[in-house]
GUKE-337054 format. One line per field, with one value per residue: residue in one letter; z, y negated, x of N, C-alpha, C in turn. Coordinates in steps of 0.05 Angstrom, whole numbers. Layout:
marfi = c(A;...)
nc3 = c(Z;...)
nc2 = c(Y;...)
nc1 = c(X;...)
cac3 = c(Z;...)
cac2 = c(Y;...)
cac1 = c(X;...)
cc3 = c(Z;...)
cc2 = c(Y;...)
cc1 = c(X;...)
This chain:
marfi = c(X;X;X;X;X;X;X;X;X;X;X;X;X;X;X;X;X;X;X;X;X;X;X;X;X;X;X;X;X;X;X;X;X;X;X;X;X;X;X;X;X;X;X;X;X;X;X;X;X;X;X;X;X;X;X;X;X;X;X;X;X;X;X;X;X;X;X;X;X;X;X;X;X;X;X;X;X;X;X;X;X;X;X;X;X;X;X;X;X;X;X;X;X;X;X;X;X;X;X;X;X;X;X;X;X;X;X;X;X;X;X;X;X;X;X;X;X;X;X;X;X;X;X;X;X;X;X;X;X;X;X;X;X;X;X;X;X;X;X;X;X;X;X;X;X;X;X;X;X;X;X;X;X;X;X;X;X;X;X;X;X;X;X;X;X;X;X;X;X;X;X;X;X;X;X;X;X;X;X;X;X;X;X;X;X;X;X;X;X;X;X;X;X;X;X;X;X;X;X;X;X;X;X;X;X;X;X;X;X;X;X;X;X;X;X;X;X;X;X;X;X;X;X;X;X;X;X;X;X;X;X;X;X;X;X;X)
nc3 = c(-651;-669;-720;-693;-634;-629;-636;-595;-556;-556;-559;-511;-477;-491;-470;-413;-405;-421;-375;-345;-342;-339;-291;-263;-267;-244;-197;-183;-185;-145;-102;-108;-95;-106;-87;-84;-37;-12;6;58;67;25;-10;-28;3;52;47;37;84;123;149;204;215;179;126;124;132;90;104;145;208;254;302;372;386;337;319;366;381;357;310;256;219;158;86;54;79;93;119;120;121;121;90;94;54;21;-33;-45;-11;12;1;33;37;65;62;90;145;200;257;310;333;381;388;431;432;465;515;522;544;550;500;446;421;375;332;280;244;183;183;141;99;78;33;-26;-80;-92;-99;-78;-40;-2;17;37;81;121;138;193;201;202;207;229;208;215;263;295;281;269;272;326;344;399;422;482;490;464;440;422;390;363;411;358;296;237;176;117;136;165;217;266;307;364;381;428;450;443;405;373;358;331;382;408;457;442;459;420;394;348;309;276;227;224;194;171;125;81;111;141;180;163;174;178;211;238;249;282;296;308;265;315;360;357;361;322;266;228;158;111;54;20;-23;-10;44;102;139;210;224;213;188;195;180;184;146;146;145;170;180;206)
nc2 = c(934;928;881;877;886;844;792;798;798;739;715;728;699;651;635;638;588;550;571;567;506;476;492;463;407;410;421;369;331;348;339;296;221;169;127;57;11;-37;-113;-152;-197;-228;-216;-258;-298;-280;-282;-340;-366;-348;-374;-415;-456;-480;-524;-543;-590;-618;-578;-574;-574;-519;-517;-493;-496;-496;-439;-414;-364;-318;-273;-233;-171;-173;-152;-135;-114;-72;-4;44;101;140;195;227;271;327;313;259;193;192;159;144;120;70;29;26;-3;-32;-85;-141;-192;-226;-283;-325;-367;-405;-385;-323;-276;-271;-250;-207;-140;-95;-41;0;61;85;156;194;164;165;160;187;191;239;278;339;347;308;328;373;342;321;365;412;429;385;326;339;320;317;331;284;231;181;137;100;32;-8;-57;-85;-117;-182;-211;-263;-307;-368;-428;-461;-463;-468;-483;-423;-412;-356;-314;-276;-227;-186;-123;-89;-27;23;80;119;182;237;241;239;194;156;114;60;11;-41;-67;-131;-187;-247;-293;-361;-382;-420;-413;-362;-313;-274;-225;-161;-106;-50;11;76;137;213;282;311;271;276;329;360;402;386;394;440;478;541;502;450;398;370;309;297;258;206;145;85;25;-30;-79;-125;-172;-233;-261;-305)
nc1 = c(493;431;385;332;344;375;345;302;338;365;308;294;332;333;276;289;327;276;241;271;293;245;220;271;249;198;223;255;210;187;205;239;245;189;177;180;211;179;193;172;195;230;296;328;297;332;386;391;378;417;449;408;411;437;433;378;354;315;268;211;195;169;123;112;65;27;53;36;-13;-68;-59;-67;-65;-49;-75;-37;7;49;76;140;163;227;266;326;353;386;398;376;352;287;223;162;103;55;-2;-48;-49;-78;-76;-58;-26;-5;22;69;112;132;131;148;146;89;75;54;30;1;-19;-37;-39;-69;-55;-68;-68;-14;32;72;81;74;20;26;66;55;6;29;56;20;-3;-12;30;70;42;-2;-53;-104;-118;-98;-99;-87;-30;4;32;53;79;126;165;198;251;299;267;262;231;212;213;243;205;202;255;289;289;325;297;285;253;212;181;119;114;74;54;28;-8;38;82;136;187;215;261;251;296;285;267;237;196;169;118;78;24;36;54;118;146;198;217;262;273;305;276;272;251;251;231;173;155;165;193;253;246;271;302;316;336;345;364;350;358;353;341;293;273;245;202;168;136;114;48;27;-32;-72)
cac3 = c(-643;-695;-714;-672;-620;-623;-635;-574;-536;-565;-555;-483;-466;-500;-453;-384;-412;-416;-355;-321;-350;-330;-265;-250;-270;-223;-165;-188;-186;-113;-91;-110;-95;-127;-77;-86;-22;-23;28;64;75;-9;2;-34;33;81;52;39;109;135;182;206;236;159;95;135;131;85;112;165;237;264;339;383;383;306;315;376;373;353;281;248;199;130;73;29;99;87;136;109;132;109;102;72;43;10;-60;-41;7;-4;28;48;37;76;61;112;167;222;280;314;343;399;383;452;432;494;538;503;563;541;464;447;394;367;304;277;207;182;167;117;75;72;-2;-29;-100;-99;-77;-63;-25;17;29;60;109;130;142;222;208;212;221;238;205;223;293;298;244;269;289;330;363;420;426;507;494;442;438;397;373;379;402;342;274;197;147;105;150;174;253;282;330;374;384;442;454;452;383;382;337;338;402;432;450;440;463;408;390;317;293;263;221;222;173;172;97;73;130;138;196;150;191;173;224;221;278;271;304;295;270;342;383;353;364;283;250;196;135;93;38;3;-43;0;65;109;159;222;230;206;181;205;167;175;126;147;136;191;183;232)
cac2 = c(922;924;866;872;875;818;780;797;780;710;710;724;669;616;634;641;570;539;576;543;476;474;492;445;390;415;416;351;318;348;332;264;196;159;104;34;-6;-68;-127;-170;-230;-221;-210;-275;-309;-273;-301;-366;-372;-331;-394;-429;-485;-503;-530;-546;-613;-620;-553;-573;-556;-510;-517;-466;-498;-484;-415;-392;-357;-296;-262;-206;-157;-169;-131;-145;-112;-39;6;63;113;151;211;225;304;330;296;237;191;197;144;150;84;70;9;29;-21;-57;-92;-160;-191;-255;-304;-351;-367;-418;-361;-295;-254;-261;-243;-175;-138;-74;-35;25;71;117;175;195;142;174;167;194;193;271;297;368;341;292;339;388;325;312;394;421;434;366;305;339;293;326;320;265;212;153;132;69;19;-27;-74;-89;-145;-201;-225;-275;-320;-394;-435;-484;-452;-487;-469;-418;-395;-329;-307;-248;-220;-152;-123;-67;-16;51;91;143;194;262;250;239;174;158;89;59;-12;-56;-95;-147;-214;-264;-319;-371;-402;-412;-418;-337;-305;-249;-206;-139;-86;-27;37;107;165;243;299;326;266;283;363;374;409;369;413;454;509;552;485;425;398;339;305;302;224;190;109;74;16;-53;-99;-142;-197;-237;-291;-324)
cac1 = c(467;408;377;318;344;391;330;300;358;359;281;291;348;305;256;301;323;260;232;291;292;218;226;280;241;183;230;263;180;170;233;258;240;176;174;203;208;167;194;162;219;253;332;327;302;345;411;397;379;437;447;387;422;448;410;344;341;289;248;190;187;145;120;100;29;17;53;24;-45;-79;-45;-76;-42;-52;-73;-19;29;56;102;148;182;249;285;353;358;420;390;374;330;259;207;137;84;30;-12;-73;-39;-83;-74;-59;-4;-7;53;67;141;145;120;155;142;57;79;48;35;-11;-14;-52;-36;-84;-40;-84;-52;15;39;101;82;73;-2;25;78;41;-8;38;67;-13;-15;-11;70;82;34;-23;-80;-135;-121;-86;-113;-78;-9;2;57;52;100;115;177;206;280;317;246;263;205;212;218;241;181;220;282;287;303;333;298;283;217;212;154;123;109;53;51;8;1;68;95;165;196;223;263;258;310;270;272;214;197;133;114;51;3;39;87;119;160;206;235;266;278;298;269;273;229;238;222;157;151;166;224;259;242;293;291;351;356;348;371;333;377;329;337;270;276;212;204;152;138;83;45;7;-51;-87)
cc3 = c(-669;-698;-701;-649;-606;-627;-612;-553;-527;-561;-510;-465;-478;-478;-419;-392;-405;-398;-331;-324;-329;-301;-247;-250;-253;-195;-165;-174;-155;-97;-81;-97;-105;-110;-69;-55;-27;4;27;60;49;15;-5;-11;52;73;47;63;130;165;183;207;200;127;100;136;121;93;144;192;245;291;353;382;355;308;331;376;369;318;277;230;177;111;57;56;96;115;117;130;118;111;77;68;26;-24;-52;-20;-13;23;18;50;56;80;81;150;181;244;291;336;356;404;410;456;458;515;518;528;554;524;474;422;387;340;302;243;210;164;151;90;66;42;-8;-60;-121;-79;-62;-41;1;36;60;89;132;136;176;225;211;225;233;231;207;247;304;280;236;293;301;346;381;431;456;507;469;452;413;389;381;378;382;319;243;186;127;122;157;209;251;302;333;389;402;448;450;409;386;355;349;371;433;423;462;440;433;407;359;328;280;241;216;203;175;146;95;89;141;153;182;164;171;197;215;254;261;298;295;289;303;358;378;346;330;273;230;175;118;72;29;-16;-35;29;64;136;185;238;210;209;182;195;169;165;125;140;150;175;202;218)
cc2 = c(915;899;851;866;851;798;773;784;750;697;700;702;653;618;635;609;550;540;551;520;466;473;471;415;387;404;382;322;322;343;299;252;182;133;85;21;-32;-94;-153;-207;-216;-231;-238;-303;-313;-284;-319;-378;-356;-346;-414;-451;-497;-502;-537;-562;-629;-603;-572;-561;-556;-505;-501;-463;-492;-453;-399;-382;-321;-287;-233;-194;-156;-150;-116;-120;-78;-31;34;80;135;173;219;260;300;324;263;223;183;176;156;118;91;44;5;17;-38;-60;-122;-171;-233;-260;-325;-352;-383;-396;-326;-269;-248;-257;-218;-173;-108;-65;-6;32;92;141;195;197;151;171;165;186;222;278;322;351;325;298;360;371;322;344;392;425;402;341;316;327;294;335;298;243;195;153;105;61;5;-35;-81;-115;-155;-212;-233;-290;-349;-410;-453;-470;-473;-462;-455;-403;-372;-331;-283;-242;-182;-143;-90;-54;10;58;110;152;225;268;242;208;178;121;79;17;-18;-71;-110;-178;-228;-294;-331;-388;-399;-405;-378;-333;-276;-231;-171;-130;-64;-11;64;120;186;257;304;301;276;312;380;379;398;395;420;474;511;526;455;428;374;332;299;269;220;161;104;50;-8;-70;-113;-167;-208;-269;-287;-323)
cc1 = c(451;397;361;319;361;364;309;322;361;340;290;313;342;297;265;308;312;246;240;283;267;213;247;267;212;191;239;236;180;193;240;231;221;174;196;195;199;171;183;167;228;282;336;328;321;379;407;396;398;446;426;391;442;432;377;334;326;266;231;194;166;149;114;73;19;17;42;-5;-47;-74;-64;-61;-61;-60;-48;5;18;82;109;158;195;259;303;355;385;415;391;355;302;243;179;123;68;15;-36;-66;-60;-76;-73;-36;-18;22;45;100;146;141;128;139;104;49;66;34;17;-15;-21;-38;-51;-69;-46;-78;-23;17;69;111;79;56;16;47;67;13;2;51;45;-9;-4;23;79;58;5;-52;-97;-142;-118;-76;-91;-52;-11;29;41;73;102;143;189;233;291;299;251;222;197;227;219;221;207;247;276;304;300;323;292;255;215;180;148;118;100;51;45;2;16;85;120;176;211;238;262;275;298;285;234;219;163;136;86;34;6;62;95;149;173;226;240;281;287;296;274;249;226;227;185;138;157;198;227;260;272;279;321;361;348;351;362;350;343;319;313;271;252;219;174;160;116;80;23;-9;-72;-122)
């Protein structure tokens, strides 16, 4: 082998190399993960109040007459949603949250609850990517702008809440998406500080209940479970 063309040789596996390298660091960008979860109730909260019924005896009670009323959704209140691929899970923000929620803890049965996202807002942390979720293969956004819930029952909310504690409760209702509603339950926790009811649930759904194939290619795999995710924040 002459020296030329050992130099070529050498030339051209640099360059397969760096092609590569390059490329994996592409797929790596549209791939992974750029979004951190932001919660509503800090983890901080949720165990110190692990039992309501102990350490409360300086914390305030709250009545049903302070809490019940007319709530709106915050700016500050984001929902996510999840999906786990054979890398890793990857979420989905969406800060473009309104709606309004009627608290009547003595009366749960006249609780209720509504909530809009402009799916628009989707953010992953990767335009191209978030564009293709917004495209007709999956959310549709240019048919179908806006997702929404409607809450139809409440379980587990005592009518007399410590300022600060956290409650378990369960939040039943429909979930509308492109379209097509799909019943859904949260697992929830609720907390009231600061003149603020800050609430987090959490549901899973599928691509299919919503007519969409969970996405694949030769170098990723998407399990077809979907993690739905609120993190709100209500004032009056």
């Amino acid at each position: 082998m002459n020296k030329k063309t050992r130099n070529w040789i050498v030339a051209g596996a640099a360059t397969v190399i760096l092609v590569g390298a390059g490329g994996y660091a592409y797929m790596d960008d549209y791939l992974g993960n750029r979004v951190e979860i932001t919660e509503a109730i800090p983890a901080s909260s949720s165990a110190a109040n692990a039992s309501t019924n102990e350490g409360n005896a300086e914390q305030a009670t709250v009545g049903a007459e302070q809490l019940n009323g007319e709530w709106n959704i915050a700016e500050e209140s984001k929902v996510y949603f999840s999906v786990t691929t054979s890398r890793e899970t990857v979420n989905f923000e969406n800060a473009a949250v309104g709606g309004s929620w009627t608290i009547q803890l003595d009366q749960p049965e006249n609780m209720k609850a509504e909530g809009t996202l402009e799916m628009s807002e989707v953010n992953s942390g990767n335009a191209q990517r978030d564009g293709h979720i917004q495209s007709a293969d999956y959310f549709n956004v240019a048919q179908f702008p806006q997702a929404a819930f409607t809450a139809a029952s409440f379980e587990g909310l005592p009518e007399a809440w410590e300022e600060g504690a956290v409650y378990d409760f369960r939040m039943a209702g429909t979930l509308s998406v492109k379209g097509i509603d799909k019943e859904a339950t949260f697992d929830g926790q609720a907390l009231y500080q600061n003149n603020q009811v800050r609430l987090s649930g959490t549901t899973t759904v599928t691509f299919a209940d919503f007519g969409m194939q969970n996405p694949h290619s030769v170098v990723l795999e998407t399990e077809n479970d979907i993690a739905v995710r609120l993190e709100l924040v209500l004032e009056k």
